[in-house]
N, CA, C and O of each residue as an XYZ file, in Angstrom:
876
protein
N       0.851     -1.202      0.000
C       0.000      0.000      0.000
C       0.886      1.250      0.000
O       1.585      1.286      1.012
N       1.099      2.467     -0.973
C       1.193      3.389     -0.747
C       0.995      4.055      0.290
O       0.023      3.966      1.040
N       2.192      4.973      0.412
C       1.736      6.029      1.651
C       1.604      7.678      1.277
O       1.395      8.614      2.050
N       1.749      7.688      0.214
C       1.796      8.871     -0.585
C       3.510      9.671     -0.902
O       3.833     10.402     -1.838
N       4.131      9.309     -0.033
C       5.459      9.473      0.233
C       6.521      9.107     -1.717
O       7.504      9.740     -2.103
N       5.944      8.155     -2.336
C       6.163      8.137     -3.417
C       6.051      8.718     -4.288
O       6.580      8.372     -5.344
N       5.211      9.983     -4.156
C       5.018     11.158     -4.944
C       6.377     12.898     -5.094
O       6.541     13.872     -5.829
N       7.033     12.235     -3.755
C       8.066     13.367     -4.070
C       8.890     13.436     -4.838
O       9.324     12.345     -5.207
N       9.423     14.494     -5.368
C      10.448     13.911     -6.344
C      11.656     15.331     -5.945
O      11.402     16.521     -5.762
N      12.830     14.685     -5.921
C      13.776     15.242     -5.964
C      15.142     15.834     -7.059
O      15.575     14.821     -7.606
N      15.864     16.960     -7.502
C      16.972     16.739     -8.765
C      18.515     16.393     -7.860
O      19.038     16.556     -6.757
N      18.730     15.885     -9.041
C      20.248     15.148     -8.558
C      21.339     15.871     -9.592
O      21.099     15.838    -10.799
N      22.065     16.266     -9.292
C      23.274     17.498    -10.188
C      24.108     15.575    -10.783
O      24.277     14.503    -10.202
N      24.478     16.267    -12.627
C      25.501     14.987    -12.591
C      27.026     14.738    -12.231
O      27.811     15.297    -12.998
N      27.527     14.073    -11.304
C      28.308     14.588    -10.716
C      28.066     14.343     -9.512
O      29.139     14.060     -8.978
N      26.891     14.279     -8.489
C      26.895     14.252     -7.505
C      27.226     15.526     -6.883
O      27.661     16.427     -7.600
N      27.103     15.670     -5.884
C      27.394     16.607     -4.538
C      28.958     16.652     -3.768
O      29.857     15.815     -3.680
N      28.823     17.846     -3.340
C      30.674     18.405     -2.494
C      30.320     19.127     -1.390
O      29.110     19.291     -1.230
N      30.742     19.395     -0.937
C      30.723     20.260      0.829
C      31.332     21.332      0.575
O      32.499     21.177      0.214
N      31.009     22.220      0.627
C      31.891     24.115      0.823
C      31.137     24.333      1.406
O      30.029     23.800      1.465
N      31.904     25.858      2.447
C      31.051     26.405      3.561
C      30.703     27.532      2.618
O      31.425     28.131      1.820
N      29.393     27.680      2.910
C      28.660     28.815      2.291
C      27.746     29.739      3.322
O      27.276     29.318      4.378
N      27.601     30.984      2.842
C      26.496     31.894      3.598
C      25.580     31.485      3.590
O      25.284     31.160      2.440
N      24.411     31.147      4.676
C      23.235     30.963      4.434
C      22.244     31.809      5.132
O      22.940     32.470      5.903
N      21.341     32.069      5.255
C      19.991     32.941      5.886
C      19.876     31.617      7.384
O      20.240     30.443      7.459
N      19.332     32.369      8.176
C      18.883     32.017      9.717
C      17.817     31.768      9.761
O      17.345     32.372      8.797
N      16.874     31.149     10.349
C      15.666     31.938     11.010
C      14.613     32.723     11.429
O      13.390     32.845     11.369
N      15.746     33.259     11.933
C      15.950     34.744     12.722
C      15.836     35.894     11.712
O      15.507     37.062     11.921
N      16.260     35.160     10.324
C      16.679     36.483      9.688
C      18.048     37.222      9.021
O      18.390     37.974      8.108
N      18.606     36.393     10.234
C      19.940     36.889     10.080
C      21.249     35.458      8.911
O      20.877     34.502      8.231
N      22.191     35.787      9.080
C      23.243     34.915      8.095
C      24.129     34.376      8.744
O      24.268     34.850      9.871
N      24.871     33.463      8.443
C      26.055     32.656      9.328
C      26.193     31.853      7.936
O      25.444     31.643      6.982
N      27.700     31.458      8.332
C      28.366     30.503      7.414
C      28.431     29.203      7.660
O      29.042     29.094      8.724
N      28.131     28.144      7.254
C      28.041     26.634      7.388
C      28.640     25.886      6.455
O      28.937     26.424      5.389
N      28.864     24.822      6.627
C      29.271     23.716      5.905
C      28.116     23.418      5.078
O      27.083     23.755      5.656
N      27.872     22.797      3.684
C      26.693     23.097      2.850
C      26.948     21.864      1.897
O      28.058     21.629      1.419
N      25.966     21.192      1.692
C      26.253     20.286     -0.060
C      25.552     21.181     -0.750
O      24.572     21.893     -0.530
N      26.642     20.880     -2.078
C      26.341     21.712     -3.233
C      26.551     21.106     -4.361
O      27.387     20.209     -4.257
N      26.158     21.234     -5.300
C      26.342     20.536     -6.920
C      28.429     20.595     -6.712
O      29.180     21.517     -6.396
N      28.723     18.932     -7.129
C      29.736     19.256     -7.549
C      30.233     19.710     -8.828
O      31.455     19.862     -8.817
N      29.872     19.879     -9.530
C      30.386     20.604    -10.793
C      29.321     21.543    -10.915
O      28.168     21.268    -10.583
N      29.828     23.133    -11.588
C      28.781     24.296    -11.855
C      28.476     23.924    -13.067
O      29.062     23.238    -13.904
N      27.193     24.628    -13.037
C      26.005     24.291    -13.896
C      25.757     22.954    -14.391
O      25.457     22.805    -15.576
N      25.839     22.077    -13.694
C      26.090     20.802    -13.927
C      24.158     20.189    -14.044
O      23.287     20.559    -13.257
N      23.961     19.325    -15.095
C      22.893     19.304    -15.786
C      22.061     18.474    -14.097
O      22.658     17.762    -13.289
N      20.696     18.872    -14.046
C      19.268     18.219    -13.235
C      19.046     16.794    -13.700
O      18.824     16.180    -14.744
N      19.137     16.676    -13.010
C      17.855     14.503    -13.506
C      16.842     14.364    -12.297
O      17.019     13.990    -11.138
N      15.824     14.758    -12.911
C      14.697     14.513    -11.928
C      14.439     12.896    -11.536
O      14.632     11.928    -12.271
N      13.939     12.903    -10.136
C      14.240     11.655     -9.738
C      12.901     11.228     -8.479
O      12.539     12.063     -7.651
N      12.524     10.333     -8.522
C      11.296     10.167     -7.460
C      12.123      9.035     -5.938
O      11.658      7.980     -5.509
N      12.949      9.497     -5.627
C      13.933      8.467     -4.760
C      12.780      7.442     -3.687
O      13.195      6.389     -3.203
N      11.589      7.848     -3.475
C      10.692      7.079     -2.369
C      10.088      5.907     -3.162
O       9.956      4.766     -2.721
N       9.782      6.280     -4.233
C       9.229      5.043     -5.478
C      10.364      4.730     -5.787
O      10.053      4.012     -6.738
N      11.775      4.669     -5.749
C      12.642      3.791     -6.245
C      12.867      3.004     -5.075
O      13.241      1.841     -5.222
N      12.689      3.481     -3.921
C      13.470      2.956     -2.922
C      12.344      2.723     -1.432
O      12.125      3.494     -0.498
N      11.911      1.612     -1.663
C      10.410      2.126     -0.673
C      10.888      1.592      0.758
O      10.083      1.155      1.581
N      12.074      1.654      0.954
C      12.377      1.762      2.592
C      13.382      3.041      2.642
O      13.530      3.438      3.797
N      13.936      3.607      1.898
C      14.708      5.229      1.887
C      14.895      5.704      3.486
O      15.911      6.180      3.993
N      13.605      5.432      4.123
C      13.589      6.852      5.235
C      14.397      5.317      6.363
O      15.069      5.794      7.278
N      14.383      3.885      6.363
C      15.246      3.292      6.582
C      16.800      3.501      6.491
O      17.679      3.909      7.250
N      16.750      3.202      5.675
C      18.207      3.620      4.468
C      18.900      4.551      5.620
O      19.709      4.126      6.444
N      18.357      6.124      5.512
C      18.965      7.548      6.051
C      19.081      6.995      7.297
O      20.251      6.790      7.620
N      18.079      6.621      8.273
C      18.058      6.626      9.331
C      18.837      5.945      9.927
O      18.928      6.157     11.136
N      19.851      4.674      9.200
C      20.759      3.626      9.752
C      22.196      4.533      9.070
O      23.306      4.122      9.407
N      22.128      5.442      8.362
C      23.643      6.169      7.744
C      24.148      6.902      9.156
O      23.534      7.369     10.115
N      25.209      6.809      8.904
C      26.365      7.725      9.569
C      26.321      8.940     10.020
O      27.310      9.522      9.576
N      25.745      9.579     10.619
C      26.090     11.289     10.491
C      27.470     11.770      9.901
O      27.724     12.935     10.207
N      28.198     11.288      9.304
C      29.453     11.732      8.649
C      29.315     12.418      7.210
O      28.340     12.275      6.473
N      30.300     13.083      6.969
C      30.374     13.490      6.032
C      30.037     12.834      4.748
O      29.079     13.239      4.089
N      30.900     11.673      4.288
C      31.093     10.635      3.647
C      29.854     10.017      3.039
O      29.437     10.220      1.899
N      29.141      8.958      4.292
C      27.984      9.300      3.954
C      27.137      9.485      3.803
O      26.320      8.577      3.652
N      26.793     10.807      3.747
C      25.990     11.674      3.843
C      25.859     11.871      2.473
O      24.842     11.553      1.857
N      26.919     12.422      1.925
C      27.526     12.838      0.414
C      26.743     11.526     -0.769
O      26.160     11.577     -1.851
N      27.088     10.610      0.043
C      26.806      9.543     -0.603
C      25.031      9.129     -0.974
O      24.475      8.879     -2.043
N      24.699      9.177     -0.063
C      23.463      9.298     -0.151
C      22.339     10.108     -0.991
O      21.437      9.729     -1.738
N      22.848     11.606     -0.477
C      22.437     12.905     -1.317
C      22.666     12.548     -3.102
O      21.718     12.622     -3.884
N      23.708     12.265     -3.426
C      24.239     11.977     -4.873
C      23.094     10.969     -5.280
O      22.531     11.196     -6.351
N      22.611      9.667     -4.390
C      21.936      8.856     -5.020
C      20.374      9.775     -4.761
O      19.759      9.947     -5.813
N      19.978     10.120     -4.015
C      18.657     10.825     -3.572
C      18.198     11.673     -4.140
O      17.280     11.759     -4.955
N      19.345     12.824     -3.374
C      18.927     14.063     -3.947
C      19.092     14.889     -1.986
O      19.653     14.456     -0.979
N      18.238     16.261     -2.269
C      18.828     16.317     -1.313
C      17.107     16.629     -0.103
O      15.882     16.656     -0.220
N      17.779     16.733      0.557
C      16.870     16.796      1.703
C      15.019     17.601      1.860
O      13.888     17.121      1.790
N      15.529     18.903      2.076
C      14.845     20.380      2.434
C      14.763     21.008      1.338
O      14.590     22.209      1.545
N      14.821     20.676      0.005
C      15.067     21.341     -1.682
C      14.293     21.104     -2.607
O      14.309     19.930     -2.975
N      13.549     21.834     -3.183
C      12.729     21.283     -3.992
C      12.932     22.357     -5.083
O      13.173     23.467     -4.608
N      12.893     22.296     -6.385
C      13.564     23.075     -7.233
C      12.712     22.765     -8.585
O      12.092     21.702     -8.592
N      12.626     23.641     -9.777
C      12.249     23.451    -11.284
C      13.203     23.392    -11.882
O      14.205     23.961    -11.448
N      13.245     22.626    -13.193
C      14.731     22.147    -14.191
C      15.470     23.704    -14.786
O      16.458     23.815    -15.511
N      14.656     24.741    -14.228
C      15.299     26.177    -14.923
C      15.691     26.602    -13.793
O      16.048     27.747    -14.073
N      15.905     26.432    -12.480
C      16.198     26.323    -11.733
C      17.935     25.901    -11.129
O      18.760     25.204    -11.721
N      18.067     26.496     -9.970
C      19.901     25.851     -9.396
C      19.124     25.582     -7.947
O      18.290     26.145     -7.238
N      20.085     24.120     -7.958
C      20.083     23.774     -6.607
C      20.624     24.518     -5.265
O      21.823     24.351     -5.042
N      20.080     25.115     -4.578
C      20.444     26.009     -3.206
C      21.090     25.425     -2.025
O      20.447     24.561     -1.429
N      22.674     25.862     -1.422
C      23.019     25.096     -0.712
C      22.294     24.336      0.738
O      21.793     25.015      1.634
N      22.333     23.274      0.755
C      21.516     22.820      2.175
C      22.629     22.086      3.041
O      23.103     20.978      2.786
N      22.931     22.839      4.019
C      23.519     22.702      5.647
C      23.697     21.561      5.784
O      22.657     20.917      5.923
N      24.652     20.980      5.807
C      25.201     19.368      6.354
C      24.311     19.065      7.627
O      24.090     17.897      7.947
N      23.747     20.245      8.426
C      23.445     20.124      9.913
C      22.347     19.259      9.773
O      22.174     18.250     10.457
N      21.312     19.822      8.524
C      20.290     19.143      8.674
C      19.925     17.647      8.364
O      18.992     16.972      8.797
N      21.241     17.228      7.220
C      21.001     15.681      7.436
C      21.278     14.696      8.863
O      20.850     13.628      9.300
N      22.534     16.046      9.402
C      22.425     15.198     11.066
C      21.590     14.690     11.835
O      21.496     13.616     12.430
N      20.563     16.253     11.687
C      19.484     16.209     12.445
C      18.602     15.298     12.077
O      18.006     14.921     13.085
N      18.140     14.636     10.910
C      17.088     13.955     10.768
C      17.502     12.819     10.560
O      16.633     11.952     10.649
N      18.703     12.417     10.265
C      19.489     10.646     10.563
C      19.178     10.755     12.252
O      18.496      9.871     12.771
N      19.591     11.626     12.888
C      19.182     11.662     14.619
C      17.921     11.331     14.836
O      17.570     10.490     15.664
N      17.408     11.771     14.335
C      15.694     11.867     14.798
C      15.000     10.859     14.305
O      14.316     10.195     15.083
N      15.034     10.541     12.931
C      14.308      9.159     12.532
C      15.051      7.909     12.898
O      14.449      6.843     12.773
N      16.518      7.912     13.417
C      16.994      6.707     14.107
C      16.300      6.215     15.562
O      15.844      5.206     16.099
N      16.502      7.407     15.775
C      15.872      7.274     17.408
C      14.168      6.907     17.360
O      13.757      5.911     17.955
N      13.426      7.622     16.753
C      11.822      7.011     16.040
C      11.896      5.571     15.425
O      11.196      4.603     15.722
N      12.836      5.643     14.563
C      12.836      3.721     14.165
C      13.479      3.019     15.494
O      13.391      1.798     15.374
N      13.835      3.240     16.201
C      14.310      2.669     16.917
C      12.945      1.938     18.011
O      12.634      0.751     18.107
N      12.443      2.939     18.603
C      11.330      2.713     19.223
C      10.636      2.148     18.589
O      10.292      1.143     19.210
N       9.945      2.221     17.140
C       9.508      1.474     16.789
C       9.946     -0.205     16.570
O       9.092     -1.054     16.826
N      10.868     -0.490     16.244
C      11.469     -1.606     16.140
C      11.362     -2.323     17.733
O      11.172     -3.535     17.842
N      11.498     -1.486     18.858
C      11.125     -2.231     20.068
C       9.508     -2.392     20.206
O       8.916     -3.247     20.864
N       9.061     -1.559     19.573
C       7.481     -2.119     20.022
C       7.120     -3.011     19.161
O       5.947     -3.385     19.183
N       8.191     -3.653     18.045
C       7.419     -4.075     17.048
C       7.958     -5.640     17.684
O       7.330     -6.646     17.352
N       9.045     -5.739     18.525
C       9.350     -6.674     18.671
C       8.494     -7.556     20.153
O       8.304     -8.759     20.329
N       8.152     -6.432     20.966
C       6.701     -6.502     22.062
C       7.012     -6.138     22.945
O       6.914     -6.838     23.953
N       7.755     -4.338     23.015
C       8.226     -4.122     24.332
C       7.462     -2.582     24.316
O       8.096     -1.631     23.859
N       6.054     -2.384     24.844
C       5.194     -1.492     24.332
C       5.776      0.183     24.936
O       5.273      1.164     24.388
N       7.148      0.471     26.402
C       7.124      1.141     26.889
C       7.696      2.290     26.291
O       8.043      3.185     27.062
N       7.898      2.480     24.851
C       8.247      3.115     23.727
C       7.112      4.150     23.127
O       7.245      5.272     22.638
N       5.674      3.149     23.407
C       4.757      3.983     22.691
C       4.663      5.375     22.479
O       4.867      5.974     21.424
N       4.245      5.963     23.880
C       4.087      7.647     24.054
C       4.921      8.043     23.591
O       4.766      9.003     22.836
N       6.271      7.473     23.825
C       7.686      8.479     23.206
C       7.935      8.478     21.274
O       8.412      9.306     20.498
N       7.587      7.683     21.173
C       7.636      7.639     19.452
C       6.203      8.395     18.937
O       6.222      9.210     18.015
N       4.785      7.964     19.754
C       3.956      8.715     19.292
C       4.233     10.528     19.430
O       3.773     11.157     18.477
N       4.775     11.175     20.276
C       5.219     12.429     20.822
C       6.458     12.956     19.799
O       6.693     14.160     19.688
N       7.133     12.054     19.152
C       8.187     12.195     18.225
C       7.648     12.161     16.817
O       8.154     12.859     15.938
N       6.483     11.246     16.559
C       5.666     11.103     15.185
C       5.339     12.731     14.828
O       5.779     13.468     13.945
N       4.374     12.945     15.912
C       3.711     13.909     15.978
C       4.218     15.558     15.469
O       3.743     16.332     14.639
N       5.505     15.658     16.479
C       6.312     16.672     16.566
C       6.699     17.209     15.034
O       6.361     18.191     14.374
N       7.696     15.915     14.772
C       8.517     15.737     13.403
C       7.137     16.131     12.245
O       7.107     17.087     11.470
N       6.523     15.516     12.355
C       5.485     15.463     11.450
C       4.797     16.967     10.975
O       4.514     17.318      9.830
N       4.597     17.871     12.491
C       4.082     19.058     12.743
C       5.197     20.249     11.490
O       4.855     21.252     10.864
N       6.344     19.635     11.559
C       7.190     20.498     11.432
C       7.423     20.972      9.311
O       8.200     21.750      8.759
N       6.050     19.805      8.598
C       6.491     19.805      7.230
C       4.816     20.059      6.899
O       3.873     19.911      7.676
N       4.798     20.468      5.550
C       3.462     20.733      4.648
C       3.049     19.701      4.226
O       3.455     18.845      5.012
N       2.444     19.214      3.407
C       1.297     17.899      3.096
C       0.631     18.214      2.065
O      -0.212     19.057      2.373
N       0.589     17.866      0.662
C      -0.554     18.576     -0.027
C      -1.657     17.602     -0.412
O      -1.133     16.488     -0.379
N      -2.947     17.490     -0.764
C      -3.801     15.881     -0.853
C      -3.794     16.768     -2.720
O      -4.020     17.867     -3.228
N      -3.305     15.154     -3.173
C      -3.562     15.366     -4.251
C      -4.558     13.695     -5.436
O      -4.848     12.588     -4.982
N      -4.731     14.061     -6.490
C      -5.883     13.245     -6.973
C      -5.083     12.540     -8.168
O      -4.488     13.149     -9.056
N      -5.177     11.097     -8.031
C      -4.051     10.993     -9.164
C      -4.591      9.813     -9.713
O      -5.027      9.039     -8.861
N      -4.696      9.431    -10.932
C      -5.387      8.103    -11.649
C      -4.908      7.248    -11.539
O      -3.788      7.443    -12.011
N      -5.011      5.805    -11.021
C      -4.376      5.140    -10.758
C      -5.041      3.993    -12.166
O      -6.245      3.888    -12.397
N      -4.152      3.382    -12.805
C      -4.694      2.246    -13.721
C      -5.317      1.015    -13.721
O      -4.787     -0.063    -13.451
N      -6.871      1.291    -14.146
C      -7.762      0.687    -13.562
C      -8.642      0.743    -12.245
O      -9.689      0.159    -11.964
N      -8.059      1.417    -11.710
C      -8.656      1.882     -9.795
C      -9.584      3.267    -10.092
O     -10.571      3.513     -9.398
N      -9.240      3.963    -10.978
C      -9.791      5.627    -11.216
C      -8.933      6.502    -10.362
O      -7.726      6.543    -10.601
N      -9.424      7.174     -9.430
C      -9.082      8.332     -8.713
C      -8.485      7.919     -7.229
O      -9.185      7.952     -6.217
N      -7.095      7.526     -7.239
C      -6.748      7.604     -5.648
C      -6.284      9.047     -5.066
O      -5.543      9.755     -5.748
N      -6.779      9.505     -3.671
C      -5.924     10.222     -3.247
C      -4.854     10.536     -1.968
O      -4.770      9.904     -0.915
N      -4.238     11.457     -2.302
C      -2.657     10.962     -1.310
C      -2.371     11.917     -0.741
O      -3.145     12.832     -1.021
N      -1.527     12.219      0.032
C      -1.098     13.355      0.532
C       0.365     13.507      0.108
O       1.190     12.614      0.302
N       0.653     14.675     -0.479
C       1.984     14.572     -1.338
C       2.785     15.828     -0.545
O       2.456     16.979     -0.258
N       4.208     14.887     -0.300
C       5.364     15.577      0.931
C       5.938     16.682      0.005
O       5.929     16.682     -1.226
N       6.532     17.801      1.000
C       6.434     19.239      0.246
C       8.007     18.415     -0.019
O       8.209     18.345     -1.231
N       9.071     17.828      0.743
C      10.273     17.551     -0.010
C      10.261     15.997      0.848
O       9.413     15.417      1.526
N      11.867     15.640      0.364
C      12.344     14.249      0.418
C      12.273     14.704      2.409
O      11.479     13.845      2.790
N      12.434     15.042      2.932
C      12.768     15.092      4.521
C      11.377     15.035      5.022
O      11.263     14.561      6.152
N      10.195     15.452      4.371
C       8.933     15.444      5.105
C       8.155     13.936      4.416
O       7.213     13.238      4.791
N       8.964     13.894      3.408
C       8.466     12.082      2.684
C       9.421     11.249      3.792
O       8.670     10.400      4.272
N      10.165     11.180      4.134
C      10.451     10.464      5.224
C       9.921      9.972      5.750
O       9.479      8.827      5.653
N       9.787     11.071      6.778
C       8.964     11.071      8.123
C       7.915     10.433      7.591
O       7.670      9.494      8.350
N       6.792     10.440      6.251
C       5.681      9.990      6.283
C       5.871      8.945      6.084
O       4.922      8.229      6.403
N       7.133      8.184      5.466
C       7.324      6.783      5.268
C       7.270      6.432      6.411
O       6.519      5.457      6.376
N       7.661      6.629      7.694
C       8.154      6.120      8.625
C       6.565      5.944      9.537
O       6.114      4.917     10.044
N       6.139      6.927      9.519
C       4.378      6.921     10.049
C       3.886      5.972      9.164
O       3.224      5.170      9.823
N       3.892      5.646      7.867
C       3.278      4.420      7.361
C       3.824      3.135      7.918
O       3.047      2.233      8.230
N       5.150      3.007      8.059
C       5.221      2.026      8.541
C       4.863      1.637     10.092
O       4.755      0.468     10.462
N       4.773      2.229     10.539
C       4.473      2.631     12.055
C       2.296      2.008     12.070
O       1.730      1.184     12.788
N       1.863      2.716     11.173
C       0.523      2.537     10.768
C       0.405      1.311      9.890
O      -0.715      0.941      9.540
N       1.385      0.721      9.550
C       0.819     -0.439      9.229
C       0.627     -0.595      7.507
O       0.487     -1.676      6.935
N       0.655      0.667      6.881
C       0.992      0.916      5.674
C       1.472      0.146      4.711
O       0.931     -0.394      3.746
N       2.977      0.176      5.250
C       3.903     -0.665      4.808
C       4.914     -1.043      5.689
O       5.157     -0.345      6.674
N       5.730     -2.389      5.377
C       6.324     -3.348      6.449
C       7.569     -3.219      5.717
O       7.788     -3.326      4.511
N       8.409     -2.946      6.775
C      10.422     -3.002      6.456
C      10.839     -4.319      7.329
O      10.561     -4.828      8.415
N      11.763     -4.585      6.080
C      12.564     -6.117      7.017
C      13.856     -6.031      6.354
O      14.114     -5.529      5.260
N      14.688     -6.646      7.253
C      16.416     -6.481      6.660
C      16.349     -7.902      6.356
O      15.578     -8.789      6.723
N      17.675     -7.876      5.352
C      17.872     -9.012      4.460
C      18.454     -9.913      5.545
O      18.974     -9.558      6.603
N      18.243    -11.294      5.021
C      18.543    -12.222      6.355
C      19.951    -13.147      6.039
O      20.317    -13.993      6.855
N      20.747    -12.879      4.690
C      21.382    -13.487      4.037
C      22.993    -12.487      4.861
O      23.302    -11.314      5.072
N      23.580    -13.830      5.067
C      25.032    -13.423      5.793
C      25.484    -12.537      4.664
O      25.454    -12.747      3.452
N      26.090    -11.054      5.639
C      26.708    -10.146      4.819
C      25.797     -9.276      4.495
O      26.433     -8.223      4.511
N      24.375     -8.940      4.118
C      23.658     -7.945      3.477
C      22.872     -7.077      4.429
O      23.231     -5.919      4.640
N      22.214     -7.401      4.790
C      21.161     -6.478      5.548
C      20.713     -5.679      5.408
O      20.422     -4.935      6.344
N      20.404     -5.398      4.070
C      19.648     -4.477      3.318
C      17.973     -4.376      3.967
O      17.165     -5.068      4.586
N      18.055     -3.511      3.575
C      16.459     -2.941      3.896
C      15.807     -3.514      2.508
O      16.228     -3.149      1.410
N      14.757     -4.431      2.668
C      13.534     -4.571      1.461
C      11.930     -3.883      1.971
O      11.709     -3.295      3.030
N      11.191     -4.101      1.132
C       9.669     -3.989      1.991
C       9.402     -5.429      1.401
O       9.996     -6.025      0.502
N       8.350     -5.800      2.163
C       7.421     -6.833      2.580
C       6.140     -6.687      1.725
O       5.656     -5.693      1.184
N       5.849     -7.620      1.754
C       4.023     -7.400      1.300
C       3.891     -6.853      0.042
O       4.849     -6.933     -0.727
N       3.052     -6.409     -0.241
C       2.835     -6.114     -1.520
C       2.870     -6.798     -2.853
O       1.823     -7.442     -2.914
N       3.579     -6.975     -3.974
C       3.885     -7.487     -4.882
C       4.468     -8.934     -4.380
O       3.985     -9.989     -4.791
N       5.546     -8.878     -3.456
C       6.386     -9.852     -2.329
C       5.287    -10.613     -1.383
O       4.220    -10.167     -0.962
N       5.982    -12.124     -1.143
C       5.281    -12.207     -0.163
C       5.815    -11.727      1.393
O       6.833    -11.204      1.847
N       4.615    -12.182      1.891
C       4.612    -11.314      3.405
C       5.669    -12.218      4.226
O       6.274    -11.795      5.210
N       5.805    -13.453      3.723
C       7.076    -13.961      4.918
C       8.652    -14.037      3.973
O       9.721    -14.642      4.051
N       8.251    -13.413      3.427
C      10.227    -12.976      2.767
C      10.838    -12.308      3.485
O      10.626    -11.274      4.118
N      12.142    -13.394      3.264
C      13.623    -13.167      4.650
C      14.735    -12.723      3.808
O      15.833    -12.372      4.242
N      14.288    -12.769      2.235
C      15.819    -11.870      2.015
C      15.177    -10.881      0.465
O      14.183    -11.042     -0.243
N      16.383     -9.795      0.436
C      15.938     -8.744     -0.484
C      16.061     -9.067     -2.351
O      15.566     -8.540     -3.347
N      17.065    -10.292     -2.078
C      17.193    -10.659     -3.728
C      17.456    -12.150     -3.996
O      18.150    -12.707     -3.145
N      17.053    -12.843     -4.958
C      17.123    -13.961     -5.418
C      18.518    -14.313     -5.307
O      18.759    -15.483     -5.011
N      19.432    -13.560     -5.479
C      21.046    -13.740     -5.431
C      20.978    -13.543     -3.399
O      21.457    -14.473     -2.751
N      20.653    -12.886     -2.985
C      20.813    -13.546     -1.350
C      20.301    -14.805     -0.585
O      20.857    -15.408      0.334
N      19.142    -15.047     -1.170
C      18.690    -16.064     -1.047
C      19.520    -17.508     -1.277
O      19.965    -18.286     -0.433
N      19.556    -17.562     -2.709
C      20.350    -18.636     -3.170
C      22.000    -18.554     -2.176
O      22.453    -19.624     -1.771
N      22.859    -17.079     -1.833
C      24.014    -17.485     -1.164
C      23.390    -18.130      0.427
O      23.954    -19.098      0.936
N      22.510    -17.643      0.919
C      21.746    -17.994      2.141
C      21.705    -19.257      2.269
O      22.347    -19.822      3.154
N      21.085    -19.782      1.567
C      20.952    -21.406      1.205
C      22.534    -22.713      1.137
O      22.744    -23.795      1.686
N      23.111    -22.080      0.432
C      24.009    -22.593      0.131
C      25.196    -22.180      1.523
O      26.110    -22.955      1.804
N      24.998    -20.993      2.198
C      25.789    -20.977      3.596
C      25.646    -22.446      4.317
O      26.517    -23.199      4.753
N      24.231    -22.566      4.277
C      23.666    -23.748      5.357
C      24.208    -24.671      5.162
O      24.790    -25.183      6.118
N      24.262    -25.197      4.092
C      24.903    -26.326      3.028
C      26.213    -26.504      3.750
O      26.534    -27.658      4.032
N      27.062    -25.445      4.108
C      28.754    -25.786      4.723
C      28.824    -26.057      5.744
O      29.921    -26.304      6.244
């Protein structure tokens, strides 16, 4: 089941992304200089990209990365970037290293709780519901009407960027939406989803883990 979260779409510079400290606006109003990803090469061509429909555990993905530089970088290049949403006549605007910290922080600690209640340790609830909530408060939502083939008219609520599609991935899974499971095959542990197209008791993310899985047992 969709969570609507598949509707965002993000641009990716070719080339990938670099770190320079750049000026940015506050708040407040005011300016300060930060550490920033930015297109690595200037004027370097857009590829629009829907990263939540390619990748339907993503807000997984971020939430188990590194707060490091590295990657971070890494990620952004395959994604796109966070807090940015842009038109192809358009330049990508630097976005603050701070904020991928902040939300690898925040949705780790939310998957986290979830993963204990999912396993049957309920004293997590209030604190992840109080964290759903918060995080959630903090992004736009738009409901939009979209034809689905053969179904007619579904509608969704479509995330203003990739950081507020997150979070809604993560409330779907939380709601029951959709189900994340790591690969069970020595060495991978990839994030797949469950259900859907898949069946519901699949233990690994690819026919090639499976088959090495199998053949571990075998030794």
């Amino acid at each position: 089941m969709h969570t609507g979260s598949e509707l965002v779409e993000t641009w990716i510079p070719n080339g990938g992304f670099k770190l320079e400290r750049r000026k940015i606006h506050t708040h407040d109003g005011g300016a300060t200089v930060a550490e920033c990803l930015v297109p690595k090469w200037e004027s370097a061509e857009l590829s629009l990209d829907r990263p939540c429909a390619r990748q339907s555990c993503l807000h997984r993905i971020v939430a188990d990365c590194l707060p490091d530089r590295a990657p971070i970088l890494d990620l952004a290049s395959r994604y796109g970037l966070l807090s940015v949403s842009v038109t192809p006549a358009g330049s990508l605007p630097p976005e603050p290293l701070d904020v991928w910290c902040r939300e690898i922080r925040e949705l780790w600690a939310a998957a986290d709780l979830w993963d204990g209640i999912a396993a049957g340790d309920p004293r997590g609830r209030d604190m992840l519901e109080r964290r759903l909530a918060a995080n959630l408060a903090r992004f736009s939502f738009r409901l939009t009407a979209s034809r689905e083939t053969g179904a007619g008219f579904l509608m969704r609520y479509r995330s203003a960027d990739l950081r507020a599609a997150l979070w809604q991935m993560l409330a779907g899974e939380v709601a029951g939406l959709i189900r994340c499971a790591r690969c069970s095959a020595p060495g991978c542990a990839r994030w797949f989803l469950k259900g859907g197209n898949s069946r519901s008791d699949r233990l690994f993310c690819s026919d090639a883990c499976r088959i090495r899985a199998f053949r571990s047992k075998g030794k």
